[in-house]
Structure formats: C-alpha cells, structure tokens
C-alpha positions as CSV (number, residue, x, y, z in Angstrom):
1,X,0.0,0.0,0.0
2,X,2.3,2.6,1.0
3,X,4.5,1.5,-2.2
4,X,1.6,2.0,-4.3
5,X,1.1,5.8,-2.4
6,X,4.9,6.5,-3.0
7,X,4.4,5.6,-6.9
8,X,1.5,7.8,-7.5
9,X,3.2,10.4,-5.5
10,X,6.5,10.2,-7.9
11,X,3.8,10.3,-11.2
12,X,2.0,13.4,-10.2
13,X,5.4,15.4,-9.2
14,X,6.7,14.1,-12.7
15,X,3.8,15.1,-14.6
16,X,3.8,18.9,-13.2
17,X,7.5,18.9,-13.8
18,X,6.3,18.2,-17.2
19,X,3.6,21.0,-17.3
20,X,6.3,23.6,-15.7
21,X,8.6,23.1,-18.7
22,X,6.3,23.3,-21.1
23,X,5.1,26.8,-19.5
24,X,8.8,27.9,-19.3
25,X,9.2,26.7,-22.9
26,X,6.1,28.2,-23.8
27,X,6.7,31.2,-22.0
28,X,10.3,31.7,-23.6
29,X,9.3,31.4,-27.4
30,X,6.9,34.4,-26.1
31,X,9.4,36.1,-25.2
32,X,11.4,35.5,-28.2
33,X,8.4,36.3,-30.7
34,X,8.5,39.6,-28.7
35,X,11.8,40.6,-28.6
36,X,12.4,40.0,-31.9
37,X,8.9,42.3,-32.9
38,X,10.6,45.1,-31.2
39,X,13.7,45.0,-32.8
40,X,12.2,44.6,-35.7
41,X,9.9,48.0,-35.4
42,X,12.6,49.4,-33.4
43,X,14.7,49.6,-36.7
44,X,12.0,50.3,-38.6
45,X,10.9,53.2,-36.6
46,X,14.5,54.0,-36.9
47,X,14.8,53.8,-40.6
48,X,11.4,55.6,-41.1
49,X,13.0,58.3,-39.1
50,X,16.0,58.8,-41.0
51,X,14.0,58.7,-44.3
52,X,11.7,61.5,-42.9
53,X,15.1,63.5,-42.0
54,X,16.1,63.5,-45.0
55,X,13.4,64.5,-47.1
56,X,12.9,67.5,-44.7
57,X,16.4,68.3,-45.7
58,X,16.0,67.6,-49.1
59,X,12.4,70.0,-49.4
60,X,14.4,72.7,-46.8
61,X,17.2,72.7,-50.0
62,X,15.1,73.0,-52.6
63,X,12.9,76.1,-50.9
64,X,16.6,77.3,-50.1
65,X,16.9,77.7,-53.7
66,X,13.7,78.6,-54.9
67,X,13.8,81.7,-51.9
68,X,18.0,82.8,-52.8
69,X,17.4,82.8,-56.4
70,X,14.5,85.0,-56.6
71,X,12.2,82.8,-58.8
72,X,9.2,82.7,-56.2
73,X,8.1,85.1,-53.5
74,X,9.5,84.1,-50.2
75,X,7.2,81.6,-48.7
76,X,4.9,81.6,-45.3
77,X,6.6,79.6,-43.5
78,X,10.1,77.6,-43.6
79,X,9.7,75.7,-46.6
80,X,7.0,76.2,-49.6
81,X,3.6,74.3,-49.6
82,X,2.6,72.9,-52.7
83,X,0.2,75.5,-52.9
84,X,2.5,78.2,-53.0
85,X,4.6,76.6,-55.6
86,X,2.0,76.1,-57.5
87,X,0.9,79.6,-57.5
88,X,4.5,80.7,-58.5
89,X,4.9,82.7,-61.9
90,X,8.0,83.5,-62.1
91,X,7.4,85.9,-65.1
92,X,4.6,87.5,-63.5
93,X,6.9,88.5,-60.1
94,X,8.5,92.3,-59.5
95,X,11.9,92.9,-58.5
96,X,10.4,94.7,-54.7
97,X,8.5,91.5,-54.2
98,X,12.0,89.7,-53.7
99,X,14.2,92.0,-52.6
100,X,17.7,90.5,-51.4
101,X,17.7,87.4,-53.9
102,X,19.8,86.8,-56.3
103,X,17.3,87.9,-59.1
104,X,17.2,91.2,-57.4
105,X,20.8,91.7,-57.1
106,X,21.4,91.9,-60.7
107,X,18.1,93.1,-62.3
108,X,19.2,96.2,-59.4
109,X,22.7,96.5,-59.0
110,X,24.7,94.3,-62.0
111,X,22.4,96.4,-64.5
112,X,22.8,99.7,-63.0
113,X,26.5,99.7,-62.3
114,X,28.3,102.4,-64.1
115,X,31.4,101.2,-64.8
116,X,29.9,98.5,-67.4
117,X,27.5,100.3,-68.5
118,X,30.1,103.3,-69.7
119,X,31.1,100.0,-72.8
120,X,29.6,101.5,-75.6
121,X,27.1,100.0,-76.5
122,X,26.6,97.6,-80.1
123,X,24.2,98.8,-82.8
124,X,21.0,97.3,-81.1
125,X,17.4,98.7,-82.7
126,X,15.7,97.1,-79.7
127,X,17.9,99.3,-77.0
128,X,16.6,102.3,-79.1
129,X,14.2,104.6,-76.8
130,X,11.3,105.4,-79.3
131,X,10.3,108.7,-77.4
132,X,13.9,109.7,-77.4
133,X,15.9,108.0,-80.1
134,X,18.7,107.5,-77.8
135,X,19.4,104.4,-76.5
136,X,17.1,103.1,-73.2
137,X,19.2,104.2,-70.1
138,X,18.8,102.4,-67.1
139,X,16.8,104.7,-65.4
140,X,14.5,104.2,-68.1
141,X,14.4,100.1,-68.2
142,X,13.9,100.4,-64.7
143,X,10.9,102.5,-64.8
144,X,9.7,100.2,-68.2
145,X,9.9,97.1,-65.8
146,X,8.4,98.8,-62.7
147,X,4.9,100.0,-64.7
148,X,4.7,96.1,-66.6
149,X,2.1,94.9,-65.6
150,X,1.6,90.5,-66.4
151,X,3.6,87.8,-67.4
152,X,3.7,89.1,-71.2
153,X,5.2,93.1,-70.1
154,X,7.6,92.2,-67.4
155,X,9.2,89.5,-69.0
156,X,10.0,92.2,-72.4
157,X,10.6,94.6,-70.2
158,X,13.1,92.1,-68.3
159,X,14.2,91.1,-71.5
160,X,15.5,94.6,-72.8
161,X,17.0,95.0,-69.0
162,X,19.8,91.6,-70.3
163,X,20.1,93.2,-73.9
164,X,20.3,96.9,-73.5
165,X,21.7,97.4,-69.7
166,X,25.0,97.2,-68.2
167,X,24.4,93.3,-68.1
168,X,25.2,92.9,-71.9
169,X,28.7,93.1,-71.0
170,X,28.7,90.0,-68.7
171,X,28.9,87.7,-71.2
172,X,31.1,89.6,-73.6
173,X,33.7,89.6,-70.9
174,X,33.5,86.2,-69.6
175,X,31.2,84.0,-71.7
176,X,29.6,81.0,-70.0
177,X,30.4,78.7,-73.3
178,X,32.9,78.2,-75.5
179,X,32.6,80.0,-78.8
180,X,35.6,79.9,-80.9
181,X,33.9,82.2,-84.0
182,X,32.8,85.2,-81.7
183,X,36.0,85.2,-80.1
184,X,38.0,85.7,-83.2
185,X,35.3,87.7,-84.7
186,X,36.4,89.7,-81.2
187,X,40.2,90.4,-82.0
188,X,39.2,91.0,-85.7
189,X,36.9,93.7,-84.6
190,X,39.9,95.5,-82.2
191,X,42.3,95.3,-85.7
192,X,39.8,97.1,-87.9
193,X,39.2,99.7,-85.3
194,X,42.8,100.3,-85.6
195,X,42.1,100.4,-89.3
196,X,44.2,97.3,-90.0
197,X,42.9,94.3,-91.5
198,X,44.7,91.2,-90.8
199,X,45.9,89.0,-92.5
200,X,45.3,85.6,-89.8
201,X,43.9,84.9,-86.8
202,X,43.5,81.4,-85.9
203,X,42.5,79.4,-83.0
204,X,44.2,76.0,-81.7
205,X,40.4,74.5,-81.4
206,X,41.3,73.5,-78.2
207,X,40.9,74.7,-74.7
208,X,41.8,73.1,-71.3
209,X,40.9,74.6,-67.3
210,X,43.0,77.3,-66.1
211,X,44.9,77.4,-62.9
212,X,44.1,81.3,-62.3
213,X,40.4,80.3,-60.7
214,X,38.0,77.8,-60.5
215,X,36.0,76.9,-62.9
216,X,38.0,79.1,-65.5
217,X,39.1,77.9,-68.9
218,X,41.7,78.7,-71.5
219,X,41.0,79.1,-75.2
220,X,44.7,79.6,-77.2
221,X,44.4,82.0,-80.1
222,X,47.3,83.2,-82.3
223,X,47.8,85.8,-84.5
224,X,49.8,88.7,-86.5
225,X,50.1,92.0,-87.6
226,X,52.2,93.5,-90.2
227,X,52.0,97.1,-90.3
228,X,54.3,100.7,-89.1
229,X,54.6,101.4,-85.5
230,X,51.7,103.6,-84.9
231,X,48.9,101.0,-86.4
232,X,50.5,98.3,-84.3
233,X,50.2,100.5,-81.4
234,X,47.2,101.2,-81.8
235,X,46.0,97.6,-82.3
236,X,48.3,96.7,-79.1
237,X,45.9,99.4,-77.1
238,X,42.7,98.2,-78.2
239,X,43.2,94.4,-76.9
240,X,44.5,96.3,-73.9
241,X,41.5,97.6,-73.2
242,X,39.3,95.6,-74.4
243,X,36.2,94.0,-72.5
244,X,37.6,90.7,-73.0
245,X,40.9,89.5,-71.5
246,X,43.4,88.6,-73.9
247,X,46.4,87.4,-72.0
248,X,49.6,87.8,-74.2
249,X,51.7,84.7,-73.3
250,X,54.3,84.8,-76.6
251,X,55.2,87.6,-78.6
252,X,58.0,87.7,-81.3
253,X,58.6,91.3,-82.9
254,X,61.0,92.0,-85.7
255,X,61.7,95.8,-87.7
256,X,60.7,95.3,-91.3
257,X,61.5,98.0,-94.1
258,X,59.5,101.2,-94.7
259,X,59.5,101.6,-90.9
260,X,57.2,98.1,-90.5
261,X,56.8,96.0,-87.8
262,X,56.3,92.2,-87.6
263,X,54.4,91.2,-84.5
264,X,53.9,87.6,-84.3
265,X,51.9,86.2,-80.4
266,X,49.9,83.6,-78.8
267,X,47.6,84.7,-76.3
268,X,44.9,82.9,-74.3
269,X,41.0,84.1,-74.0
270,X,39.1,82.8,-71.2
271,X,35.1,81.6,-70.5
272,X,33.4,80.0,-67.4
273,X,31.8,77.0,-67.0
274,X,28.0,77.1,-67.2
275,X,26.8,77.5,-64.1
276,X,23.5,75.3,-62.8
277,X,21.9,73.5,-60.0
278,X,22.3,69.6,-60.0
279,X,20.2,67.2,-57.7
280,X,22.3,65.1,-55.4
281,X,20.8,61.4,-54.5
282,X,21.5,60.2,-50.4
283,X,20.6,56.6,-50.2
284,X,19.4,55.4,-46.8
285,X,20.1,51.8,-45.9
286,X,18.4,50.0,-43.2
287,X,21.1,49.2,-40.4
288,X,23.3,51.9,-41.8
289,X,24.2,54.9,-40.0
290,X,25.7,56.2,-42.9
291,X,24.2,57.5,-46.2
292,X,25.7,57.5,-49.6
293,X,25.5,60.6,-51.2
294,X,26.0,60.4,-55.3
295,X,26.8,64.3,-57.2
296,X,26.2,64.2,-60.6
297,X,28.3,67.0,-61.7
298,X,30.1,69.8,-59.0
299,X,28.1,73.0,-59.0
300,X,27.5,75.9,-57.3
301,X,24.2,74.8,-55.4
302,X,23.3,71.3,-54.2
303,X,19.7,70.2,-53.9
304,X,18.9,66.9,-52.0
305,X,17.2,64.0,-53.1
306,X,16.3,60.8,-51.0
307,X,15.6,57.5,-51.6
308,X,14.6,54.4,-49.6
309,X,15.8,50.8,-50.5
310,X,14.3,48.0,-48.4
C-alpha cells in the first residue's frame, strides 16, 4: 500500500514537472516572438526616421533655392507648400517683391553699375528709346519694368533690361560657353578699329581649365600684324582695353623695311563654366548609420534627393 502511495506520489510530481517546462518553454518562445517584434519595429521606426530627416532636408534645399534665387516670392513659413509653388509665376513677379535674392541683385545693382555700362554699347534697334531716339538708359528700363504689368510686359521689359543694360557686357567679358567664331570675330573687330585688316587669326580649337580660378578655362588664339609702328600701337591698345581678357603669353617682334613692324603672339581668352543647379541622390540603408550621397556634376548649389531601399 504505501508502495503503491509512493508511486502515485512520484507520477504526479513528474507530470507537473512536465507542465512547468512546457510553461517555461512556452513562455520563452513568447518572449522570443517579442523581442524580436521590437527590434524589428525598433529599426523600422528607426529607418522611417531617417528617411523623414532627410526628405525635410531635401524640401528645406530645394525652398533654399527657390527663396535665394529670386524665382518665387519668399514663402509663409520655412519651406514652400505645394500651394505656394503652384501659384509661383515667375514671369509675372517684380523685383520689390523679392528684394535681397539673387534675381534682385542683378536686375538692381549688376544692370545699373556704371562702370559697365560706360562700354559702348553695339548697334542694337531694340535698345533704341522710341520717345527719345537714344538708347534706353537704365533709369528708363527700370521705370519700363516697374509700370509692366503681367507675365507678357515684365518678361519684355526684363528682357530689354539683359540686352540693353549694363548686363550685356557680362557675357562679352567672360562667356559662360565656348565660342571659338565670336571670339576671333572679337580680336578682328579690335584690328579694324585700328584700321588694319589682318591677314590671320586662328585658334588651336582647343581649350583646357586654367589654374588662375575655378571653374575658368583657357581658349589659345594666335595671330599677326604686319604694319608701321603707330597702327600696331594702336591695335596693341585696343586688346589692352578691351572687355575681353586677352592674355599675351608669346610675342616675337621683328623691324621690317619702310618703318614696318612684324608682331607675331599667342595669347589665351578665357570663358566659365556654365553654371547650374544639379540634384544630389542620399541613399538610406536600413542598419546603416551612414548614407551615400551620389553628385552628378560639382556646382554651385546642391539640392537633396532621397531615396529608400528596403
């Protein structure tokens, strides 16, 4: 009997040893399954959060831009609503309604500086005042773009403020392209005002960056004149002073008869690289703390893209 008491005893403590480890084992996959659902939305929270950074930063760069340049009015708050972009017209926006952009800057003070606009100006029909017959001075652009009224008025008037201003002579002195033809039609241009007509002016065709500055290139031109010492002299001024740098690197000079001089040189032009705004790409990884951020081209202003791989 007490055998039989001792056995069932032994059963039952075995059988709840059984039932405790299956709660413990039960009770530790739980825990498992849960740990493991928080880390998993823990980096997903995480990653979320990074994306969301980054698109603010990408839409604060982009307003950044949009609000520097000038091309719309500044917006309510930090960044533009799609609204307000939307609603922008560039065309149809004054120069008082963005004041401190970069728009404003040269519509105000580039084409209104004296000392370019004392270059005489080209033969231009268009920059010809029809009330006056002078040509438009920039008191009077300025008024012509002040009264326009709509898209259509202010962007003539805006128009005749790049042709027939001070800011015409921007891209005669430093073009933002190369242009081999105008740049020889250039020199030619200094020769016949010093009433000689020469006889070559070539160009190597080639051009490569210069060390003076950033972003600056080097076109080689070559050429010679063949006449007495005052013509010379007087084409030697004109590239002096002319708008356009034209850096003398080689000169060979040799006395000819009938008081004649041979001037043979190589001298290098110079034009910028356009300038532009080019989108840069982050990529955001899960489990990265880094990003990789891919430029398509160096420029002067960045704008930020982002995009999510899972």
């Amino acid at each position: 009997m007490a055998k039989e008491i001792a056995i069932g005893k032994r059963a039952k403590i075995s059988e709840a040893q059984q039932h405790m480890l299956l709660a413990v084992l039960g009770a530790s996959i739980f825990l498992g399954v849960a740990i493991s659902l928080v880390s998993h939305f823990t980096q997903q929270i995480s990653f979320n959060t990074k994306v969301i950074m980054a698109a603010d930063e990408s839409i604060a760069a982009y307003s950044n831009v949009i609000k520097s340049t000038g091309v719309c009015k500044s917006p309510s708050g930090q960044v533009y609503s799609d609204g307000e972009l939307e609603k922008c017209s560039p065309d149809s926006i004054e120069v008082s309604e963005v004041p401190g952009t970069l728009r404003a800057n040269i519509l105000e003070n580039l084409a209104a500086n004296s000392a370019l606009g004392s270059v005489p100006k080209e033969d231009n029909s268009n920059c010809i005042n029809p009330s006056t017959q002078k040509n438009y001075t920039y008191k009077e652009l300025s008024k012509l773009y002040s009264d326009a009224r709509g898209a259509s008025e202010l962007q003539a008037a805006s128009s005749l403020i790049k042709s027939c201003s001070a800011l015409r002579v921007i891209p005669d002195a430093l073009p933002a392209f190369k242009n081999e033809e105008a740049l020889l039609a250039s020199l030619n241009k200094l020769y016949l005002t010093a009433n000689w007509e020469p006889e070559s002016i070539s160009s190597s065709g080639t051009s490569e960056a210069s060390e003076i500055a950033e972003n600056l290139n080097e076109i080689s031109v070559s050429s010679k004149i063949e006449a007495d010492f005052g013509t010379t002299m007087r084409a030697l001024t004109n590239i002096e002073r002319s708008i356009r740098e034209f850096n003398i690197l080689r000169a060979n000079i040799e006395w000819q008869a009938a008081n004649t001089i041979s001037l043979q040189f190589q001298a290098n032009a110079y034009y910028m690289n356009e300038s532009s705004i080019v989108e840069t790409t982050k990529t955001i990884k899960p489990g990265n703390d880094t990003a990789t951020t891919t430029d398509s081209s160096a420029t002067d202003t960045t704008n930020t893209t982002t995009e999510e791989e899972e």
